[in-house]
FIVEXTOR-662738 format. One record per residue: residue number from 1; residue in one letter; x, y, z of N, C-alpha, C, O in turn. Coordinates in nm, 3 decimals. Atoms other than C-alpha are relative to their C-alpha. Layout:
! residues N
+-----+--------+---------+---------+---------+---------+---------+---------+---------+---------+---------+---------+---------+---------+
: num : residu :      nX :      nY :      nZ :     caX :     caY :     caZ :      cX :      cY :      cZ :      oX :      oY :      oZ :
+-----+--------+---------+---------+---------+---------+---------+---------+---------+---------+---------+---------+---------+---------+
: NUM :      a :       X :       Y :       Z :       X :       Y :       Z :       X :       Y :       Z :       X :       Y :       Z :
...
+-----+--------+---------+---------+---------+---------+---------+---------+---------+---------+---------+---------+---------+---------+
! end
This chain:
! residues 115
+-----+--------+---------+---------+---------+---------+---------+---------+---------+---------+---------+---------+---------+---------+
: num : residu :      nX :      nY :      nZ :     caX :     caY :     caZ :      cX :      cY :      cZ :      oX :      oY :      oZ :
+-----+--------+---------+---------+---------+---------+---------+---------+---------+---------+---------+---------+---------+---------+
:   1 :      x :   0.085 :  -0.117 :   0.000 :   0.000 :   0.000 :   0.000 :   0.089 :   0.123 :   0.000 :   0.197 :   0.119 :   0.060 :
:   2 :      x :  -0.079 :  -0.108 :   0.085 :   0.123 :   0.349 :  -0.157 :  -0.071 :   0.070 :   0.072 :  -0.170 :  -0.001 :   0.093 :
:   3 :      x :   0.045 :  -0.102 :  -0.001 :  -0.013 :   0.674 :   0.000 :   0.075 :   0.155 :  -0.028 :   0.143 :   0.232 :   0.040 :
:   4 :      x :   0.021 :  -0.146 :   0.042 :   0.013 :   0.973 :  -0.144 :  -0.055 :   0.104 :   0.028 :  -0.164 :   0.131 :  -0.024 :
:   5 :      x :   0.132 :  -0.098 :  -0.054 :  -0.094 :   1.288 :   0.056 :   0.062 :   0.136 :  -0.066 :   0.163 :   0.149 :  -0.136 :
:   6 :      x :  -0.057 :  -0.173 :   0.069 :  -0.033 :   1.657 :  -0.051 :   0.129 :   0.013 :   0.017 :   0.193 :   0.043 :  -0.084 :
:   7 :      x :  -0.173 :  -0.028 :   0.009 :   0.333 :   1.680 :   0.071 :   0.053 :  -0.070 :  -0.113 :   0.170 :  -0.035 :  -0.127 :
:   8 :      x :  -0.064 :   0.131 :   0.116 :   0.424 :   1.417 :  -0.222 :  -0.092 :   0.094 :  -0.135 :  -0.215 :   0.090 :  -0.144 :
:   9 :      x :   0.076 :  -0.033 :   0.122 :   0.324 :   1.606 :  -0.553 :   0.075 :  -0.070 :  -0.121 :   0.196 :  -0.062 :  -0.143 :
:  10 :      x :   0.013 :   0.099 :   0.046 :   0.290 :   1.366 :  -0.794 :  -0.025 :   0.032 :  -0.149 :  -0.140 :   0.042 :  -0.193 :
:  11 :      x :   0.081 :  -0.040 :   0.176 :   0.312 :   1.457 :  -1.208 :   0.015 :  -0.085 :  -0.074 :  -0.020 :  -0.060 :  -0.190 :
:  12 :      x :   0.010 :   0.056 :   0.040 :   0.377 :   1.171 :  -1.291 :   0.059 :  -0.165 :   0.061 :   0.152 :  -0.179 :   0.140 :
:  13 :      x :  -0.030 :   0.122 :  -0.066 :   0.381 :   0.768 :  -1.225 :   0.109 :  -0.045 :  -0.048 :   0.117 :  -0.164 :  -0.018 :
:  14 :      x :  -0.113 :   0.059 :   0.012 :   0.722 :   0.711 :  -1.365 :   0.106 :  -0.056 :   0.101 :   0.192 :  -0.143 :   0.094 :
:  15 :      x :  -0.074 :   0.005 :  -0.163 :   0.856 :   0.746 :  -0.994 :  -0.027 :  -0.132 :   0.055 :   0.068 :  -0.180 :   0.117 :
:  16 :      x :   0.056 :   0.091 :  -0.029 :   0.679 :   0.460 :  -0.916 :   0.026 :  -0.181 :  -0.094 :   0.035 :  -0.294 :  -0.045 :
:  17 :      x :  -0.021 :   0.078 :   0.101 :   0.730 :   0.236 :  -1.219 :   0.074 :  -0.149 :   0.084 :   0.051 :  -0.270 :   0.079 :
:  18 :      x :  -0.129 :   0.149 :  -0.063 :   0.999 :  -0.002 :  -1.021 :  -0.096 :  -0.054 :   0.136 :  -0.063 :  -0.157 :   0.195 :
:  19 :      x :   0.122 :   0.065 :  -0.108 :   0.678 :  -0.052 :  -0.741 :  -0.062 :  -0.095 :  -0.079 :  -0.182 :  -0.084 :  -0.051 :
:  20 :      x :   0.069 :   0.046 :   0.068 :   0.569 :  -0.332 :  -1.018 :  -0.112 :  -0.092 :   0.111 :  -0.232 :  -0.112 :   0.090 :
:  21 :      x :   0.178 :   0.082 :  -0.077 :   0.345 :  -0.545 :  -0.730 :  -0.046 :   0.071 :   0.068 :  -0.115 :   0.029 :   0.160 :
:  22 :      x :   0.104 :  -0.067 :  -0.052 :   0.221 :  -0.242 :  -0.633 :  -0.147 :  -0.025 :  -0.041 :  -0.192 :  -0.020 :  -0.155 :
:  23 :      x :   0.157 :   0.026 :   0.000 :  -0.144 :  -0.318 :  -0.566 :  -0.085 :   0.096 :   0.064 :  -0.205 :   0.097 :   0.036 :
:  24 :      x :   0.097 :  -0.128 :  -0.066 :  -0.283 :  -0.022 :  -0.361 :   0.024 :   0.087 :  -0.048 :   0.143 :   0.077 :  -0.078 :
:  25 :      x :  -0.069 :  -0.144 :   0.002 :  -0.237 :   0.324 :  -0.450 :  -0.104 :   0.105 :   0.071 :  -0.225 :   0.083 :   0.071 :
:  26 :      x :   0.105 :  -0.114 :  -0.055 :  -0.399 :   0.635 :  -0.277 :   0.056 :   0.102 :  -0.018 :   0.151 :   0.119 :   0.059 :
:  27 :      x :  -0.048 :  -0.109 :   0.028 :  -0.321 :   0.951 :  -0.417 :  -0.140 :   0.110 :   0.053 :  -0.257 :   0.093 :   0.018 :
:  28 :      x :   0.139 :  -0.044 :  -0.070 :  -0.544 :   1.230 :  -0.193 :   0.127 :   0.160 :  -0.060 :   0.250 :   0.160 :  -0.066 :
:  29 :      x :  -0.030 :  -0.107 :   0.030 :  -0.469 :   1.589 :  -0.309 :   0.088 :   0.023 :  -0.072 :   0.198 :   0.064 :  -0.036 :
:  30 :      x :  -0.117 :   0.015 :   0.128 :  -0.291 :   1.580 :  -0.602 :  -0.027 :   0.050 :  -0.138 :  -0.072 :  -0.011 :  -0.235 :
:  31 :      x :   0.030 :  -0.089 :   0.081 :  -0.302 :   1.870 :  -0.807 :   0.081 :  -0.037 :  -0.150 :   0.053 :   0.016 :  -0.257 :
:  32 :      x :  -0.092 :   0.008 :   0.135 :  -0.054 :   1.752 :  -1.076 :  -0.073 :  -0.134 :  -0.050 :  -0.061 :  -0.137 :  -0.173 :
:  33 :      x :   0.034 :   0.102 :   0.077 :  -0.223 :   1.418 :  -1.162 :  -0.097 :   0.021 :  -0.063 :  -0.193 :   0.082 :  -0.016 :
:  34 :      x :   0.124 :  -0.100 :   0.050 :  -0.438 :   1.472 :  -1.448 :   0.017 :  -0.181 :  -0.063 :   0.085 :  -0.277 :  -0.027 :
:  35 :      x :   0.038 :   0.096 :   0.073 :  -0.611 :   1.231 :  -1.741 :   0.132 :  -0.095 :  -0.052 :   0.133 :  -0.217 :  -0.038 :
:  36 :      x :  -0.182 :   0.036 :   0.078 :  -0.198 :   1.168 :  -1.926 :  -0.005 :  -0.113 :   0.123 :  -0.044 :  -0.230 :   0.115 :
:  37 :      x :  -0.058 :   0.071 :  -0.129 :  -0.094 :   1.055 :  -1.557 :  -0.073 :  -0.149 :   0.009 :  -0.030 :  -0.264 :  -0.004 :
:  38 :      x :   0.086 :   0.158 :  -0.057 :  -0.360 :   0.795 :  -1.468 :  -0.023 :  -0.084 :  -0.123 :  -0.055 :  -0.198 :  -0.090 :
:  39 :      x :   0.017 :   0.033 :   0.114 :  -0.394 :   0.697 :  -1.842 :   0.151 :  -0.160 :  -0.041 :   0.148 :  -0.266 :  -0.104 :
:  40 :      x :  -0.050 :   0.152 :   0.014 :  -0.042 :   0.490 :  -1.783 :   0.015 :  -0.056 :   0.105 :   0.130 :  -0.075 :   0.145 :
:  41 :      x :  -0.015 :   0.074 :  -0.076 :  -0.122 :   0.318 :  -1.525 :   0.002 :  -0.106 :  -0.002 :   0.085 :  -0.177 :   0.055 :
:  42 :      x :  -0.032 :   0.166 :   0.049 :  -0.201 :   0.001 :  -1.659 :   0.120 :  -0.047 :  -0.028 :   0.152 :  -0.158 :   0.013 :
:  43 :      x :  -0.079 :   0.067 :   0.001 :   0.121 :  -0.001 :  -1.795 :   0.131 :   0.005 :   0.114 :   0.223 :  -0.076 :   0.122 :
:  44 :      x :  -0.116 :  -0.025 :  -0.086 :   0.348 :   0.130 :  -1.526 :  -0.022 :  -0.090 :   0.140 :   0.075 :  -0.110 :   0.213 :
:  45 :      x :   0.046 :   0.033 :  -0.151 :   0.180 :  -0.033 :  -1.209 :  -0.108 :  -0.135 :  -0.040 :  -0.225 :  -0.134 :  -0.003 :
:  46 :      x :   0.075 :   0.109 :   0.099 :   0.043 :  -0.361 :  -1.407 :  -0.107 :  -0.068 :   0.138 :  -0.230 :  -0.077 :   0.144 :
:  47 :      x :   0.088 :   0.020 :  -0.148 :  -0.037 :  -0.490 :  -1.016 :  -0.089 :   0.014 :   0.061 :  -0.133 :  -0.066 :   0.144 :
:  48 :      x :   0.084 :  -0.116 :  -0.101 :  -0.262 :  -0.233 :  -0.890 :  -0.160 :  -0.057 :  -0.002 :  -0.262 :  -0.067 :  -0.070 :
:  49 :      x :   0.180 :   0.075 :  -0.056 :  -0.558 :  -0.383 :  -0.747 :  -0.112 :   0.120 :   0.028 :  -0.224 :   0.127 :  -0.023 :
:  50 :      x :   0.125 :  -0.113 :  -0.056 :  -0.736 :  -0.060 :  -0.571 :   0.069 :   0.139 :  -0.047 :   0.191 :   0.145 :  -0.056 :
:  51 :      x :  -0.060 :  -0.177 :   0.035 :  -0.660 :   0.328 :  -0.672 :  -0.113 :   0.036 :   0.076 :  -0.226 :  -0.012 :   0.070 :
:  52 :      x :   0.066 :  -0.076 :  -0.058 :  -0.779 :   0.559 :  -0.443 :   0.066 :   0.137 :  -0.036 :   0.184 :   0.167 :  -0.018 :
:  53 :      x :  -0.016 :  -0.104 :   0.043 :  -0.829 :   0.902 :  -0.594 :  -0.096 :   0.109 :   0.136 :  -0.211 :   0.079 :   0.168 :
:  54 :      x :   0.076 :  -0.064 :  -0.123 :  -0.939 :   1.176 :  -0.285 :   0.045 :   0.172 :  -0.071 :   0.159 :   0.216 :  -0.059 :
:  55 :      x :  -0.010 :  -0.109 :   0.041 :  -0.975 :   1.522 :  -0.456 :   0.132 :   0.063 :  -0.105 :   0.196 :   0.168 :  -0.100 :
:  56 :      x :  -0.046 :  -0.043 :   0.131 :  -0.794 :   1.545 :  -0.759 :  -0.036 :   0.050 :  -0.126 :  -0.074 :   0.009 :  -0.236 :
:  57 :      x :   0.092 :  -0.146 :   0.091 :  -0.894 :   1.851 :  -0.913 :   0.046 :  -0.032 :  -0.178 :  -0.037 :   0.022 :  -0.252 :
:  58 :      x :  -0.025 :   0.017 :   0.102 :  -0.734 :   1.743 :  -1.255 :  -0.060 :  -0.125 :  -0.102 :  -0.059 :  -0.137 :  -0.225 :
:  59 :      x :   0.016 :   0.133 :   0.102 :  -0.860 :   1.404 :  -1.353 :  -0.205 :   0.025 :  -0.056 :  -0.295 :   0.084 :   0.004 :
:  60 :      x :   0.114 :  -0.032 :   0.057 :  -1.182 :   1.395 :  -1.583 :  -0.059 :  -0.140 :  -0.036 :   0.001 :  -0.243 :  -0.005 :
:  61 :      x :   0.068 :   0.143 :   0.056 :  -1.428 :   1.111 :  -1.741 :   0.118 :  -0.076 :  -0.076 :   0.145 :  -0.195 :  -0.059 :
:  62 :      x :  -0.150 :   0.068 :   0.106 :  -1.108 :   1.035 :  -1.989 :   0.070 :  -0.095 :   0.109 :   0.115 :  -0.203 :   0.072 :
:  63 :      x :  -0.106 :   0.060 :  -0.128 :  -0.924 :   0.913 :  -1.646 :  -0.101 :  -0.146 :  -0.016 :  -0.042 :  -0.245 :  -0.059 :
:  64 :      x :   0.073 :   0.037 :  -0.078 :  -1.224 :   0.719 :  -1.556 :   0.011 :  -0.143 :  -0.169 :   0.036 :  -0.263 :  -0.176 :
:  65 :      x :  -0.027 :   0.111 :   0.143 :  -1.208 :   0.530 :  -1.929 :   0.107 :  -0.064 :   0.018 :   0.094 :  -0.176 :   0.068 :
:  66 :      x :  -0.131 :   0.041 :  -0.042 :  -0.852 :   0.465 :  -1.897 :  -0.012 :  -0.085 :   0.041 :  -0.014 :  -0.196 :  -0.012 :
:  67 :      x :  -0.007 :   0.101 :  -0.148 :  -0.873 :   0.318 :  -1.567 :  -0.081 :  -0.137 :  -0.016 :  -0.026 :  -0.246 :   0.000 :
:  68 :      x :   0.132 :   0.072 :   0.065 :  -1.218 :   0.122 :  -1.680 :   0.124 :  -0.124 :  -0.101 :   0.069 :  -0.234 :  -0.089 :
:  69 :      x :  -0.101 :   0.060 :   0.099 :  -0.921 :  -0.073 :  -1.927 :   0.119 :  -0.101 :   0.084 :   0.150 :  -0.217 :   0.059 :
:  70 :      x :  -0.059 :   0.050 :  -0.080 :  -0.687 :  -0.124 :  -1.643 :  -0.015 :  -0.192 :   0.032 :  -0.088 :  -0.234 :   0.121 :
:  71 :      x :   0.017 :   0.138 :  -0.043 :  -0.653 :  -0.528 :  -1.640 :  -0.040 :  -0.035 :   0.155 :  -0.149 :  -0.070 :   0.200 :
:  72 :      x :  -0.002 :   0.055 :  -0.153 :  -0.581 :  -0.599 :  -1.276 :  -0.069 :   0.139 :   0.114 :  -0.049 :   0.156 :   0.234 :
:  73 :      x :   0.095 :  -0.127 :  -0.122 :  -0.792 :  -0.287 :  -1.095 :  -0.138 :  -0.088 :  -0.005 :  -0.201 :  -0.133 :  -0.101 :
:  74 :      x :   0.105 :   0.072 :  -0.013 :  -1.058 :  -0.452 :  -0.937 :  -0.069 :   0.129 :   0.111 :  -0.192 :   0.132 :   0.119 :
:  75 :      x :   0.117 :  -0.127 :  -0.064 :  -1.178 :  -0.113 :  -0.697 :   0.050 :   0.095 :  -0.054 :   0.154 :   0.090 :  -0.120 :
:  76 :      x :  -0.047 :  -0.168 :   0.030 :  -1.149 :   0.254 :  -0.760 :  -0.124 :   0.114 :   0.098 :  -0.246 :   0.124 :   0.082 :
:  77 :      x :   0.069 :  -0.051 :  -0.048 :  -1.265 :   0.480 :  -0.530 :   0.026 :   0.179 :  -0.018 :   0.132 :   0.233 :   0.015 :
:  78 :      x :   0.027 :  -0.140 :   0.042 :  -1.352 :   0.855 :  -0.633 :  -0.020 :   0.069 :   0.082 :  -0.141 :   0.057 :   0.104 :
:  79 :      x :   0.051 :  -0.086 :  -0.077 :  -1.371 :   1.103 :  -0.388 :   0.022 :   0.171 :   0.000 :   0.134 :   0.212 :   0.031 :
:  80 :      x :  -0.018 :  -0.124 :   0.017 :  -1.429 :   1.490 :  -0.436 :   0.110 :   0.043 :  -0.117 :   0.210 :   0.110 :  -0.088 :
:  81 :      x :  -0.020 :   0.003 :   0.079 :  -1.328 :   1.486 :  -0.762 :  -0.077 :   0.082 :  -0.104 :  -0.154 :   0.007 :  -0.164 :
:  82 :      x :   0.102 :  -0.074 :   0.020 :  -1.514 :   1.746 :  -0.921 :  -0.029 :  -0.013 :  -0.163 :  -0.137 :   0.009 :  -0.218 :
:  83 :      x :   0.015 :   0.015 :   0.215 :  -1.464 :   1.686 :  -1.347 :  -0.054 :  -0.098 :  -0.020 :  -0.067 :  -0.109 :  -0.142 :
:  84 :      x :   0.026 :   0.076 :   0.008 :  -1.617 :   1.365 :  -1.285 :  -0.146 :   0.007 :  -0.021 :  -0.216 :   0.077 :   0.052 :
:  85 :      x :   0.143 :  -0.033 :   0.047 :  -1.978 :   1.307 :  -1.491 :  -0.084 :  -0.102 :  -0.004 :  -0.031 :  -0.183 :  -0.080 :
:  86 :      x :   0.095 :   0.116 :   0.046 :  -2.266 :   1.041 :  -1.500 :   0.095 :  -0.084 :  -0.123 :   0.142 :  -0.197 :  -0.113 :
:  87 :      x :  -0.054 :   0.084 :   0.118 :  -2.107 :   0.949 :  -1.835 :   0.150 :  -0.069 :  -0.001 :   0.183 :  -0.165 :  -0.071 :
:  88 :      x :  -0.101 :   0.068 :  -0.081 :  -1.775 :   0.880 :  -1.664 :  -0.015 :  -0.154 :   0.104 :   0.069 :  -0.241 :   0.127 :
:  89 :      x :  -0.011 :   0.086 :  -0.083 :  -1.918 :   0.655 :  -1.433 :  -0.106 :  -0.141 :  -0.065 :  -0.099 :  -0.259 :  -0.031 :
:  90 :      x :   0.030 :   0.087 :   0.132 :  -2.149 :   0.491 :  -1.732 :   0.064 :  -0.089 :  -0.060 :   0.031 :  -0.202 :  -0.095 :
:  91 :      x :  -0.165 :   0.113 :   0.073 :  -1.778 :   0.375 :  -1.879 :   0.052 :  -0.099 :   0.113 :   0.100 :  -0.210 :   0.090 :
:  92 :      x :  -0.034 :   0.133 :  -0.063 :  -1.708 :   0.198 :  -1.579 :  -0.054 :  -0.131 :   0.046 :  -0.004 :  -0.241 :   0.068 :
:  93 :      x :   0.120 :   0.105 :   0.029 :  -2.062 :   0.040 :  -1.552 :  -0.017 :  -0.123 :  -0.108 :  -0.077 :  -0.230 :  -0.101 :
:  94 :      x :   0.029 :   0.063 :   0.110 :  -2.003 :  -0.067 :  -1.906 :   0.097 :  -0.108 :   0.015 :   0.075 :  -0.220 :  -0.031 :
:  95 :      x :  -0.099 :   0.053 :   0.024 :  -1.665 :  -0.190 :  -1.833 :   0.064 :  -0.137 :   0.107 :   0.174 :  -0.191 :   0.122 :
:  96 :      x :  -0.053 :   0.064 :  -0.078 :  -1.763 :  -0.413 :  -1.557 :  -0.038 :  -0.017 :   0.143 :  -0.070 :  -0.123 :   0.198 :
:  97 :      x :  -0.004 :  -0.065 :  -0.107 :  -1.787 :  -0.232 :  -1.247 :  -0.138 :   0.065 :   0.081 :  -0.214 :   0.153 :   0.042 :
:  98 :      x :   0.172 :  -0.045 :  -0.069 :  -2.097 :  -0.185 :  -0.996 :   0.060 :   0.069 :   0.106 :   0.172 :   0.063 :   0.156 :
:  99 :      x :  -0.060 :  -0.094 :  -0.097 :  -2.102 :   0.061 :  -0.766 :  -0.069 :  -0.047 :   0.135 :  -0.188 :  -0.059 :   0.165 :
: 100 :      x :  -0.044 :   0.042 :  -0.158 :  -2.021 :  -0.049 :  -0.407 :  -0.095 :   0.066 :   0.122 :  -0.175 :   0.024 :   0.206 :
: 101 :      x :   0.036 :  -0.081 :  -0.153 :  -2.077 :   0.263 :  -0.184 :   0.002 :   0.112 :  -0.111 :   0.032 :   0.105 :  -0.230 :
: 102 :      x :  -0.024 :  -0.123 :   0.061 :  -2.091 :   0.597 :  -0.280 :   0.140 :   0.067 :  -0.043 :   0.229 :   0.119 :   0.023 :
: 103 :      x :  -0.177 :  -0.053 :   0.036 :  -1.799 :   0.686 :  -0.552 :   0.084 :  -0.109 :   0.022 :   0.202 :  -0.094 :  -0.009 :
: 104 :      x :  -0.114 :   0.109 :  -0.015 :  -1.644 :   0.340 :  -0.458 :  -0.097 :  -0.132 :  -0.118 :  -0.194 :  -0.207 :  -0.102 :
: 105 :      x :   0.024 :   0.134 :   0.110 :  -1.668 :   0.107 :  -0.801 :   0.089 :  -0.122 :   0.014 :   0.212 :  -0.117 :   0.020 :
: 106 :      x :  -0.115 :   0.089 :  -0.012 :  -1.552 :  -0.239 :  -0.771 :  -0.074 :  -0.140 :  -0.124 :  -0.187 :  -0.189 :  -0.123 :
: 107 :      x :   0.022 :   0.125 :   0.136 :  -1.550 :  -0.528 :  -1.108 :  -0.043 :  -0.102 :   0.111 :  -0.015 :  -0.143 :   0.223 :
: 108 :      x :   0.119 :   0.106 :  -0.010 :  -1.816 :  -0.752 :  -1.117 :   0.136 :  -0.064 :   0.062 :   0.249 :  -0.017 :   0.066 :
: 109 :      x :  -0.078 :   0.100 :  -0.039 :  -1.670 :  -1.084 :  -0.952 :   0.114 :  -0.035 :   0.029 :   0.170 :  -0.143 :   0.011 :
: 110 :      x :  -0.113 :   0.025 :  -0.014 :  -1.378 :  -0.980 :  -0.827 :   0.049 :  -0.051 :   0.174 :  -0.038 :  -0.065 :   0.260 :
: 111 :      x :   0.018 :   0.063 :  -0.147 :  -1.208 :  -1.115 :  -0.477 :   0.030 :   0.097 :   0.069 :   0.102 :   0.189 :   0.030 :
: 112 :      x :  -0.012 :  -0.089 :  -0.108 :  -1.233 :  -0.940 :  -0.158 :   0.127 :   0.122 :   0.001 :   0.219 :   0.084 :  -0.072 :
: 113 :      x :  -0.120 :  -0.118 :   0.032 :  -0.966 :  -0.599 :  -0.141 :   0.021 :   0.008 :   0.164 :  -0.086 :   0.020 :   0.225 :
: 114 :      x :  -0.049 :  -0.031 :  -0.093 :  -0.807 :  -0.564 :   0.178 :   0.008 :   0.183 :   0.059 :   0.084 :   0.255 :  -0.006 :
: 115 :      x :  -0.028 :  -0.088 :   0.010 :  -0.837 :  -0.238 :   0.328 :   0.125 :   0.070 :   0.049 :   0.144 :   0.189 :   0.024 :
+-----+--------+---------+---------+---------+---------+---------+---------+---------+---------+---------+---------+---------+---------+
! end
């Protein structure tokens, strides 16, 4: 498990790249991560079971596609995320993903996530 709080500004996941069984991530106030950033995650962090996004003013429905693609992400939890639209959360419906709790999507039939 990865956290990421505001002191850690974050523009990109290359830093990370050599974390390959990273499986958690939580990035919470993270003004530099935008759609680009979370877009390679699949390939930089192939592992990553849960992403937790907590007010990242940059990421948009595009993120939310991306991620939706992500092989091995089985939760994603959205919080105060403000570019985020019905039709964002449509792509992850389509792609799989029922929604949990409020803002927390997790793929159909996947196994339990540790918190």
């Amino acid at each position: 498990v990865l956290k990421l709080g505001a002191g850690a500004r974050l523009s990109s996941l290359e830093p990370l790249a050599r974390l390959t069984a990273l499986e958690v991530l939580c990035l919470r106030n993270q003004p530099l991560v935008s759609n680009a950033v979370l877009a390679r995650a699949g390939l930089l962090l192939p592992q990553l079971r849960t992403l937790r996004l907590k007010n990242c003013l940059r990421i948009t429905d595009a993120s939310l596609a991306s991620l939706a693609e992500h092989p091995s992400l089985q939760q994603l939890d959205v919080l105060w995320c403000p570019h985020l639209s019905d039709a964002g959360f449509d792509t992850l419906r389509a792609a799989g993903f029922v929604q949990a709790e409020s803002r927390r999507y997790v793929r159909k039939n996947s196994k339990p996530i540790q918190k």
